[in-house]
C-alpha positions as a Markdown table, in Angstrom:
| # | Residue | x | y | z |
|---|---|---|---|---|
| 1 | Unk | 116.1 | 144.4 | 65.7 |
| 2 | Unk | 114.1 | 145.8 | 68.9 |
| 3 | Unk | 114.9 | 149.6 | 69.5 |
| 4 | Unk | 113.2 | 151.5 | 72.0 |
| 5 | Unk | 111.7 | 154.6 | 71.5 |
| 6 | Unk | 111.6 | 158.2 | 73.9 |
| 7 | Unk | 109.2 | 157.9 | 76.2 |
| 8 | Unk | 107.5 | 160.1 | 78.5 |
| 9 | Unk | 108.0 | 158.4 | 82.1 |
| 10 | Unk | 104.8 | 160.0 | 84.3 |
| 11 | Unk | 102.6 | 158.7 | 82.1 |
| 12 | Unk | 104.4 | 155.3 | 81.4 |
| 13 | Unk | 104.6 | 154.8 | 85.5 |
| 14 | Unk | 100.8 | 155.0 | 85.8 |
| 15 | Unk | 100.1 | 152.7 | 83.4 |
| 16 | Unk | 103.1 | 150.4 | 84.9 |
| 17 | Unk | 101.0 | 150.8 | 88.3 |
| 18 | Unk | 97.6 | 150.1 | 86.5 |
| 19 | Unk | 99.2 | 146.7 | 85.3 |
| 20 | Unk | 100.1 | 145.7 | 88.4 |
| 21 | Unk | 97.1 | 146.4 | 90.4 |
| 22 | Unk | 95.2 | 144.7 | 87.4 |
| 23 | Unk | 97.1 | 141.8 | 87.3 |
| 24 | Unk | 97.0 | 141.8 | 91.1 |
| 25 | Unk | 93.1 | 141.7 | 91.2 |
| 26 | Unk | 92.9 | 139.3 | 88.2 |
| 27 | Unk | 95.2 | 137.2 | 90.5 |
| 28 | Unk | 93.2 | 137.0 | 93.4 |
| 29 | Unk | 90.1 | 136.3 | 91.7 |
| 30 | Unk | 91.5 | 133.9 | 90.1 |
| 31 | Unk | 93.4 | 131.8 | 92.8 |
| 32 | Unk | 90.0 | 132.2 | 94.4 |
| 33 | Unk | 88.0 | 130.7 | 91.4 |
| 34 | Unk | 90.7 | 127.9 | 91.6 |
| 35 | Unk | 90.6 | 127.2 | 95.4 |
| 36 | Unk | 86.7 | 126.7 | 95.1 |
| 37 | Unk | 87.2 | 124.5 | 91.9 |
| 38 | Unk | 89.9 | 122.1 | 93.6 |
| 39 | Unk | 87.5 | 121.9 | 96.6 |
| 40 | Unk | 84.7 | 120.2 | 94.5 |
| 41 | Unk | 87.1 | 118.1 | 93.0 |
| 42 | Unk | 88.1 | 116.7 | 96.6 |
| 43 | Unk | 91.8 | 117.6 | 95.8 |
| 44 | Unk | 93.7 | 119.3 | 98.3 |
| 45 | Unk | 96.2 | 122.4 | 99.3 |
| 46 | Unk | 99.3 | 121.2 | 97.7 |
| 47 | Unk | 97.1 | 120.9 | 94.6 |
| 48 | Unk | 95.6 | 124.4 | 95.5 |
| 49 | Unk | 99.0 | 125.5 | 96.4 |
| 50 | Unk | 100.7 | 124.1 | 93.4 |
| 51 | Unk | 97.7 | 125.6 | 91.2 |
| 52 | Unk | 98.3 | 129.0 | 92.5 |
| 53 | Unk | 102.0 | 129.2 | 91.6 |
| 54 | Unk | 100.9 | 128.3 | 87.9 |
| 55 | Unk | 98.8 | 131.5 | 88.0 |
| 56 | Unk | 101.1 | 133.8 | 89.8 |
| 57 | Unk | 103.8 | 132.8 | 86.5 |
| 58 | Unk | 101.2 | 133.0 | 83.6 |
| 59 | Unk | 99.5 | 136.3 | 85.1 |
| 60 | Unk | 102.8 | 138.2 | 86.0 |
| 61 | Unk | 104.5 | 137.2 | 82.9 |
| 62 | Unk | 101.6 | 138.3 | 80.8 |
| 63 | Unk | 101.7 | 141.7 | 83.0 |
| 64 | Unk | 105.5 | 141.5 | 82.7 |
| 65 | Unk | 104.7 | 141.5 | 78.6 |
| 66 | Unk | 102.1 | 144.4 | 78.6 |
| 67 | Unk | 104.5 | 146.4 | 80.7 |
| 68 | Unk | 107.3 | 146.7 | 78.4 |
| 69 | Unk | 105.0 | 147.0 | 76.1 |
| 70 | Unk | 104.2 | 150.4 | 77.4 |
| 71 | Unk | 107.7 | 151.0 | 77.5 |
| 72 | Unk | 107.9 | 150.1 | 73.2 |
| 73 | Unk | 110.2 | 147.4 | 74.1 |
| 74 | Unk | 109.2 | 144.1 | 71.8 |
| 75 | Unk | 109.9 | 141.4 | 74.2 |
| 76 | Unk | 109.3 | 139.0 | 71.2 |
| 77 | Unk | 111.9 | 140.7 | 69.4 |
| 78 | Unk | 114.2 | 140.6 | 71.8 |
| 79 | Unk | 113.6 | 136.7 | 72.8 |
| 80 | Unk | 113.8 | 135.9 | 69.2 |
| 81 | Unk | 115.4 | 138.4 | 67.0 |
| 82 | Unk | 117.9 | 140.2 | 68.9 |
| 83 | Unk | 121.5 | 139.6 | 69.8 |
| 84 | Unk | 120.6 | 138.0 | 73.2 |
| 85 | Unk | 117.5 | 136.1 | 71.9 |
| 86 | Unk | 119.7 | 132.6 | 72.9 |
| 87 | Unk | 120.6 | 133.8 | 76.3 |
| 88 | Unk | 117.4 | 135.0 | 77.1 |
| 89 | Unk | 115.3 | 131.9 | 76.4 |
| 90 | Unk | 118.6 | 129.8 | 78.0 |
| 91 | Unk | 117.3 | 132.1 | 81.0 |
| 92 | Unk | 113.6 | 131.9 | 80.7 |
| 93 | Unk | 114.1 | 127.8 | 80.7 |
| 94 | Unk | 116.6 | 127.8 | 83.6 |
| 95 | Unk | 114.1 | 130.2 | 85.5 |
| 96 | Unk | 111.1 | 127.9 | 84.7 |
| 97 | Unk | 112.8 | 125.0 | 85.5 |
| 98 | Unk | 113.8 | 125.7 | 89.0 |
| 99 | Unk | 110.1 | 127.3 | 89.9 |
| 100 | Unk | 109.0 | 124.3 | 88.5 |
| 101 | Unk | 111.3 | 121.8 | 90.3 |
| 102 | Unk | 110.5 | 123.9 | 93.5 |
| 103 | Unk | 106.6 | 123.5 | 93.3 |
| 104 | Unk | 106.8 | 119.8 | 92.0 |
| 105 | Unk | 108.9 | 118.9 | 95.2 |
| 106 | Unk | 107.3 | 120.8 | 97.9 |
| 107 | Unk | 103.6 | 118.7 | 96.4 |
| 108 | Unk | 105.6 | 115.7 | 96.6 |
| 109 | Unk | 107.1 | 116.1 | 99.9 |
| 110 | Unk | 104.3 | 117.6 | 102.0 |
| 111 | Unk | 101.5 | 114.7 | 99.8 |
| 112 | Unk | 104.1 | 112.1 | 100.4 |
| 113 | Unk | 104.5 | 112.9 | 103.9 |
| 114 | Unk | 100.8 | 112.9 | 104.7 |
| 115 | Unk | 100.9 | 109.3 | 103.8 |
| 116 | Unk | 103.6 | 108.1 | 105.8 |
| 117 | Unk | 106.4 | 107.6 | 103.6 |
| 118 | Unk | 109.7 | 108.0 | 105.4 |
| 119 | Unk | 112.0 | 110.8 | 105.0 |
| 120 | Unk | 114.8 | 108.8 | 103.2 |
| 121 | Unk | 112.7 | 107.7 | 100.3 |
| 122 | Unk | 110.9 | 111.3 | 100.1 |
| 123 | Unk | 114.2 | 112.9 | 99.7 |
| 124 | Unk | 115.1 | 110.2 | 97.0 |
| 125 | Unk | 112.3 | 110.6 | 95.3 |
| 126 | Unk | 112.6 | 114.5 | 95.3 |
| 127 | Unk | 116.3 | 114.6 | 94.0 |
| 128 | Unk | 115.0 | 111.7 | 91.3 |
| 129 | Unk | 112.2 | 114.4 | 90.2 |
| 130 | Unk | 114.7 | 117.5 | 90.4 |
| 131 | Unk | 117.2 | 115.3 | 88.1 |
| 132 | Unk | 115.0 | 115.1 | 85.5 |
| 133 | Unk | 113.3 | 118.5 | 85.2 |
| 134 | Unk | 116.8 | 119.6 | 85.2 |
| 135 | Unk | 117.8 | 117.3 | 82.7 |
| 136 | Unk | 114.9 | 118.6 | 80.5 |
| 137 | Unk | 116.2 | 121.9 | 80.7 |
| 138 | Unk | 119.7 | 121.1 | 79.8 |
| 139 | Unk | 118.5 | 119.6 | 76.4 |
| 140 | Unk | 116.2 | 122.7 | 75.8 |
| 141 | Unk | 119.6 | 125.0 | 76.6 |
| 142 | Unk | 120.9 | 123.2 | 74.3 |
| 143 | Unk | 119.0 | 123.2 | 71.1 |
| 144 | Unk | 118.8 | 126.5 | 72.0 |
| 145 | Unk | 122.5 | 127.1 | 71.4 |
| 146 | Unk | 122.4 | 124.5 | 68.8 |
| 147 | Unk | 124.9 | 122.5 | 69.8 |
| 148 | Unk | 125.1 | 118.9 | 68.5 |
| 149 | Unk | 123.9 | 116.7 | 71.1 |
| 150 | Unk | 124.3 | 113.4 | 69.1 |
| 151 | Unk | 128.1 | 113.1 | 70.1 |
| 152 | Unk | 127.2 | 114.0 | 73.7 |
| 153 | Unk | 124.6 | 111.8 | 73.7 |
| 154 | Unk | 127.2 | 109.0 | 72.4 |
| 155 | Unk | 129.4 | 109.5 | 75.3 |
| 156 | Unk | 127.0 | 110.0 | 77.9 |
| 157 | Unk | 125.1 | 106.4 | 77.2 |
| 158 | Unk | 128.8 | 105.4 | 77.4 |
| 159 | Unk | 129.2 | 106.9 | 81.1 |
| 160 | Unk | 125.8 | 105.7 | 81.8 |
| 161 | Unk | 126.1 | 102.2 | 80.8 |
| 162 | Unk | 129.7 | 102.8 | 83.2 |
| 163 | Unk | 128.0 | 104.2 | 85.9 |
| 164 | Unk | 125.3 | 101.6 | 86.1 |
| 165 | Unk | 127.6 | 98.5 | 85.9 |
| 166 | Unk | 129.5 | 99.7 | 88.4 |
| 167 | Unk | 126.8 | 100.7 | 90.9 |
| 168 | Unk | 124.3 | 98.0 | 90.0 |
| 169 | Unk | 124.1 | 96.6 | 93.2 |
| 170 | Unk | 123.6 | 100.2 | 95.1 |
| 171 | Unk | 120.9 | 101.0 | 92.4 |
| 172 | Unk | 119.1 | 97.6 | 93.8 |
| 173 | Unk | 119.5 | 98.0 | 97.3 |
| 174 | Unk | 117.6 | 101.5 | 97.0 |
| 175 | Unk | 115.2 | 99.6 | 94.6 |
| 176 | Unk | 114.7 | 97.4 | 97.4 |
| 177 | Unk | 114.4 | 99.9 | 100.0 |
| 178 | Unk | 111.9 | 101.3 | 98.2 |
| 179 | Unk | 109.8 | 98.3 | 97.7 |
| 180 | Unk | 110.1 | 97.6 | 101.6 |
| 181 | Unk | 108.7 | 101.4 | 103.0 |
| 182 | Unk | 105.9 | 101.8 | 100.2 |
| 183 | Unk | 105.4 | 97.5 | 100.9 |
| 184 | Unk | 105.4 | 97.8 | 104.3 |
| 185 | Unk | 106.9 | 94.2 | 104.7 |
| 186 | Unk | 108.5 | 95.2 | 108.1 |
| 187 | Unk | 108.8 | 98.7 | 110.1 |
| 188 | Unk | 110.9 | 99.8 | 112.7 |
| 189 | Unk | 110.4 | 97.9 | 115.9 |
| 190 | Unk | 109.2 | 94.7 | 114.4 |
| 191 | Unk | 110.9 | 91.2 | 115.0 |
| 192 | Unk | 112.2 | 90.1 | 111.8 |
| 193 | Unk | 114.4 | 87.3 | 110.4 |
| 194 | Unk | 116.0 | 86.5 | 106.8 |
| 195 | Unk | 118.2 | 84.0 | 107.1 |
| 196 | Unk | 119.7 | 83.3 | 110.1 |
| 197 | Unk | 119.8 | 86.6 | 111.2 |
| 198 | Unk | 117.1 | 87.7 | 113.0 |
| 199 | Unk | 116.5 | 90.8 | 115.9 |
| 200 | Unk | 114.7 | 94.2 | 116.3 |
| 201 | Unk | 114.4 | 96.6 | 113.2 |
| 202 | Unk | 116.0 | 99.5 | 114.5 |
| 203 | Unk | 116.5 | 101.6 | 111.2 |
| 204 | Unk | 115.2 | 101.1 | 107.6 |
| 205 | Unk | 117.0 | 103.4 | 105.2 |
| 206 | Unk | 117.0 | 104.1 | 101.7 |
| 207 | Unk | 120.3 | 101.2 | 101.2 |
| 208 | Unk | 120.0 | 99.1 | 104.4 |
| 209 | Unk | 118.6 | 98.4 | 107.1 |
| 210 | Unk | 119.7 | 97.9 | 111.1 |
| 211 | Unk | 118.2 | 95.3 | 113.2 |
| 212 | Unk | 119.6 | 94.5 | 116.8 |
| 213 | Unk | 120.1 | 90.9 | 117.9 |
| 214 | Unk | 119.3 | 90.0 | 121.2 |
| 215 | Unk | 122.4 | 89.4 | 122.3 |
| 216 | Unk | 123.0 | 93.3 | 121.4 |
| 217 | Unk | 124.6 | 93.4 | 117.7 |
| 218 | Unk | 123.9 | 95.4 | 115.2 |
| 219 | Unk | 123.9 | 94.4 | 112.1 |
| 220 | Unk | 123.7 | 96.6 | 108.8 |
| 221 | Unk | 121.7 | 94.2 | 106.3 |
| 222 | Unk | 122.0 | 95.5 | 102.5 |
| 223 | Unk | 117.9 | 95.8 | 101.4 |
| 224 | Unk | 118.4 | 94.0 | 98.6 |
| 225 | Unk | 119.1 | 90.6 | 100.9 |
| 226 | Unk | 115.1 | 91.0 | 101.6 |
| 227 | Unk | 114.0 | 90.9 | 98.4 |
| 228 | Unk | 116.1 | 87.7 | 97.1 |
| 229 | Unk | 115.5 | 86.0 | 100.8 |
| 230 | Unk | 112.2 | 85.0 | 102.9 |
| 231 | Unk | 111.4 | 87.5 | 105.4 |
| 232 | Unk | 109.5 | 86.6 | 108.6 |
| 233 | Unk | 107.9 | 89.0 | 111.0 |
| 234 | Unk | 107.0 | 87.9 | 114.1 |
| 235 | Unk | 105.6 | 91.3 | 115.4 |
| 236 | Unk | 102.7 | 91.2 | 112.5 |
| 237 | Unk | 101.8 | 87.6 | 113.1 |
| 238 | Unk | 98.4 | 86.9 | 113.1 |
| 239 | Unk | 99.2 | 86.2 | 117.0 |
| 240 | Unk | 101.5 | 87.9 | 119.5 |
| 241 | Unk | 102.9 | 84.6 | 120.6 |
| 242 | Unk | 105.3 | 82.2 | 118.1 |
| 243 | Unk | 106.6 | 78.5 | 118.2 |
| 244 | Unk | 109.9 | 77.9 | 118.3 |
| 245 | Unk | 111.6 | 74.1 | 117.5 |
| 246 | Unk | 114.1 | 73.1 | 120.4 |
| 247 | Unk | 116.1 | 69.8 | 119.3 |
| 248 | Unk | 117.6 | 67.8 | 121.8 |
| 249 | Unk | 119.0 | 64.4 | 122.5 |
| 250 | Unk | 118.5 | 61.7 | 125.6 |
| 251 | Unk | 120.9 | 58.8 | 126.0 |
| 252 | Unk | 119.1 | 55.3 | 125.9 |
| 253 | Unk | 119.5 | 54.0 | 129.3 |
| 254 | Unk | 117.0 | 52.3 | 131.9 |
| 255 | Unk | 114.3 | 53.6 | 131.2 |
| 256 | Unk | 112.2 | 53.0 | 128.0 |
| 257 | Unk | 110.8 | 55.6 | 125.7 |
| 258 | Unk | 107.0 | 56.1 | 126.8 |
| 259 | Unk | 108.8 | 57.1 | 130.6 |
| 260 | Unk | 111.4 | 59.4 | 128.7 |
| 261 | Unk | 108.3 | 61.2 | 127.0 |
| 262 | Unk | 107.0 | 61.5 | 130.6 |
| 263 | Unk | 109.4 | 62.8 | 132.2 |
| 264 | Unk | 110.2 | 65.7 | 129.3 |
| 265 | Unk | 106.5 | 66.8 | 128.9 |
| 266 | Unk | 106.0 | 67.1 | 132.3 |
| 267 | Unk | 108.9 | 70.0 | 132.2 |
| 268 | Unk | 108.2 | 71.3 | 129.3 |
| 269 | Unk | 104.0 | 71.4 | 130.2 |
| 270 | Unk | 104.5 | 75.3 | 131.3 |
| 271 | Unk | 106.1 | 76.4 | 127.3 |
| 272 | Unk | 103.4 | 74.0 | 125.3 |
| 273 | Unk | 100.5 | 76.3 | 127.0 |
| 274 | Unk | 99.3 | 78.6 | 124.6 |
| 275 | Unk | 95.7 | 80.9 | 125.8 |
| 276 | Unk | 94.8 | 78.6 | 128.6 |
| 277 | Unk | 94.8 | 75.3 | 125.9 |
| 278 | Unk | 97.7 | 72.7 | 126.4 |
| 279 | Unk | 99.6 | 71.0 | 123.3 |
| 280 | Unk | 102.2 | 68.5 | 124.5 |
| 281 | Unk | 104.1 | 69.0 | 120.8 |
| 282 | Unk | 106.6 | 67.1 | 121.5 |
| 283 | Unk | 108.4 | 64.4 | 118.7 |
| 284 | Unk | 110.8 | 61.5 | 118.1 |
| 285 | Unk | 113.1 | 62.7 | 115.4 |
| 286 | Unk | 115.3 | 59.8 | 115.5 |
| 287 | Unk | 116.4 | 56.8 | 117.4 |
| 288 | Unk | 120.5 | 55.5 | 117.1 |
| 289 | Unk | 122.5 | 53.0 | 118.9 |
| 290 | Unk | 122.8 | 55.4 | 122.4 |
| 291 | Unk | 120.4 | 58.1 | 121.6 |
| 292 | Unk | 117.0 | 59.2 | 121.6 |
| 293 | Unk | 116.6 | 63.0 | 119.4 |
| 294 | Unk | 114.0 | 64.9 | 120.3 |
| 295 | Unk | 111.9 | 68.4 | 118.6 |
| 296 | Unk | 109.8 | 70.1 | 121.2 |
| 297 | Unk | 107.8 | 73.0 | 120.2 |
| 298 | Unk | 107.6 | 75.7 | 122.7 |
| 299 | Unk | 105.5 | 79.1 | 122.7 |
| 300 | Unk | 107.5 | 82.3 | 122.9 |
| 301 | Unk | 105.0 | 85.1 | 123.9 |
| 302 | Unk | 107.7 | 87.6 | 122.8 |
| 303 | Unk | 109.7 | 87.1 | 119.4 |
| 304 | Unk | 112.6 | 88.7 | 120.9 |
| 305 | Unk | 113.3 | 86.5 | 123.7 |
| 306 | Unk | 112.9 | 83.3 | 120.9 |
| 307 | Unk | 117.2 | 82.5 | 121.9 |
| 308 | Unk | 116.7 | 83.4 | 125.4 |
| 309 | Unk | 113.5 | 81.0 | 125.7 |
| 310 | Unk | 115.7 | 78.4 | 123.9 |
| 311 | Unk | 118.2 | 78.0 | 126.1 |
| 312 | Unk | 115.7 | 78.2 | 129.1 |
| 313 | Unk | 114.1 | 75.3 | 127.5 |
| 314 | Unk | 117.0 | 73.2 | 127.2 |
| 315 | Unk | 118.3 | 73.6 | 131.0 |
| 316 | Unk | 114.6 | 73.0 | 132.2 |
| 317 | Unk | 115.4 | 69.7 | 130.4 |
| 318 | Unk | 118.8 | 69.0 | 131.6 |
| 319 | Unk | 117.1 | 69.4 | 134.8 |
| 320 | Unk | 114.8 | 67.0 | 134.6 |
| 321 | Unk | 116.9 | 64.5 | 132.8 |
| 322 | Unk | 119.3 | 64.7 | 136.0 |
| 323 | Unk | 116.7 | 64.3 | 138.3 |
| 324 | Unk | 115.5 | 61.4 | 136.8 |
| 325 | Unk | 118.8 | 60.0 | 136.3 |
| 326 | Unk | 118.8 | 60.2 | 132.2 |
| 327 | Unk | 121.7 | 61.9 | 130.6 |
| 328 | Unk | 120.9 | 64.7 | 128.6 |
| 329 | Unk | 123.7 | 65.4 | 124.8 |
């Protein structure tokens, strides 16, 4: 059992003040030996930052220590012998827990930041990093107390195994959005499409993400759909400009096929130009009793206006069918 003694307080302040300004000079000596340390390893001012705060805790503890010390109280004693001992190391792991959850976090944020990771999956990855530390710390409080985790533990892998059946598919859609920022398969403002769905990425978050069709929807895709599903982007393809397949039919009438071809590649010649070089890409699919079907491959210089340029394709060929007295299905 720790009991302090009488002391005389003049003399016990100096020395209090002598700690301090000892443990303050230490300190900045120090945090300057570190600084100069980190700079030869190439690492940077979180790391220096991050460094520092480790000091300030070790150096001001140790201070903290000799000061009592002068004081004749036996902060061993009391941590580990004394009524409070359990509280007070419950309190010294909470304490070190949250300046250690705070320093961890800020180095994550401001390194992840520098990179260009968005905000959604920093603050995920922050709460994911608190969680734990935390979680740490509740085990330590609790073998502390010595309380018996092994029922706990029973009912908790119960709730967990709960939790994670339930919210399975949320757990892979953030999975997913994960994989998609740090992948950088798409970003907003690029012309995607998975499935049939395709537009402008206007939003990627941590669970979904928003793209905006061109005839103005929005639709709120679940992330997970692009990692079970083939992804194009048109915006990163190796050129600006895409294809884009038009089918078509042409009744059989009076004029034969080699005239038909004619007639539809001389409307089309202005969309089968691609960087000054012309390719007439333009195929039989299939001959029946009345019709003619037809795929022409047209250049879109913009992926967005691919539906657009589609339907400007097929009255370009109406027109031209009309004029030369086909009928165009």
């Amino acid at each position: 059992m720790f009991s302090p003694a009488p002391i005389d307080l003049i003399p016990a302040a100096t020395e209090v003040v002598l700690v301090f300004l000892a443990a303050t000079l230490g300190l900045v000596f120090l945090t300057r030996m570190l600084r100069r340390y980190l700079a030869r390893k190439g690492l940077g001012k979180d790391w220096v930052r991050a460094g520092n705060w480790v000091l300030i805790i070790i150096v001001y503890v140790v201070a903290l220590d000799v000061i009592l010390e002068i004081f004749d109280f036996d902060l061993g004693a009391f941590l580990f012998s004394s009524p409070y001992s359990d509280p007070a190391q419950a309190g010294l792991v909470v304490l070190g827990a949250t300046i250690l959850a705070r320093v961890l976090t800020t180095a994550l944020e401001k390194s992840a930041s520098r990179l260009g990771v968005e905000l959604a999956v920093r603050r995920t990855a922050n709460r994911i990093l608190t969680t734990v530390i935390y979680i740490v710390a509740l085990v330590m409080v609790f073998a502390i107390f010595r309380i018996n985790l092994g029922g706990l533990v029973t009912a908790g892998g119960l709730v967990t195994a709960a939790i994670v059946f339930a919210t399975g598919q949320l757990i892979n859609n953030l999975v997913s959005g994960i994989l998609i920022v740090t992948g950088k398969a798409f970003e907003t403002g690029d012309v995607i499409q998975v499935g049939a769905d395709r537009g402008r990425v206007e939003k990627v978050s941590i669970r979904t993400t928003t793209i905006l069709t061109e005839d103005g929807k929005n639709l709120i895709i679940p992330n997970l759909q692009f990692i079970a599903s083939p992804v194009i982007n048109y915006t990163k393809a190796e050129k600006a400009n895409v294809r884009v397949a038009v089918n078509f039919n042409v009744k059989r009438g009076t004029r034969d096929l080699p005239e038909v071809r004619k007639v539809l590649r001389e409307a089309l010649v202005k969309y089968f130009t691609y960087e000054g070089v012309t390719d007439p890409s333009l195929f039989l699919r299939g001959i029946t009793a009345g019709f003619y079907s037809f795929t022409a491959y047209v250049w879109v210089s913009e992926p967005s206006k691919m539906d657009r340029i589609t339907d400007e394709v097929l009255e370009r060929v109406k027109g031209a069918m009309d004029a030369a007295g086909l009928e165009f299905t």
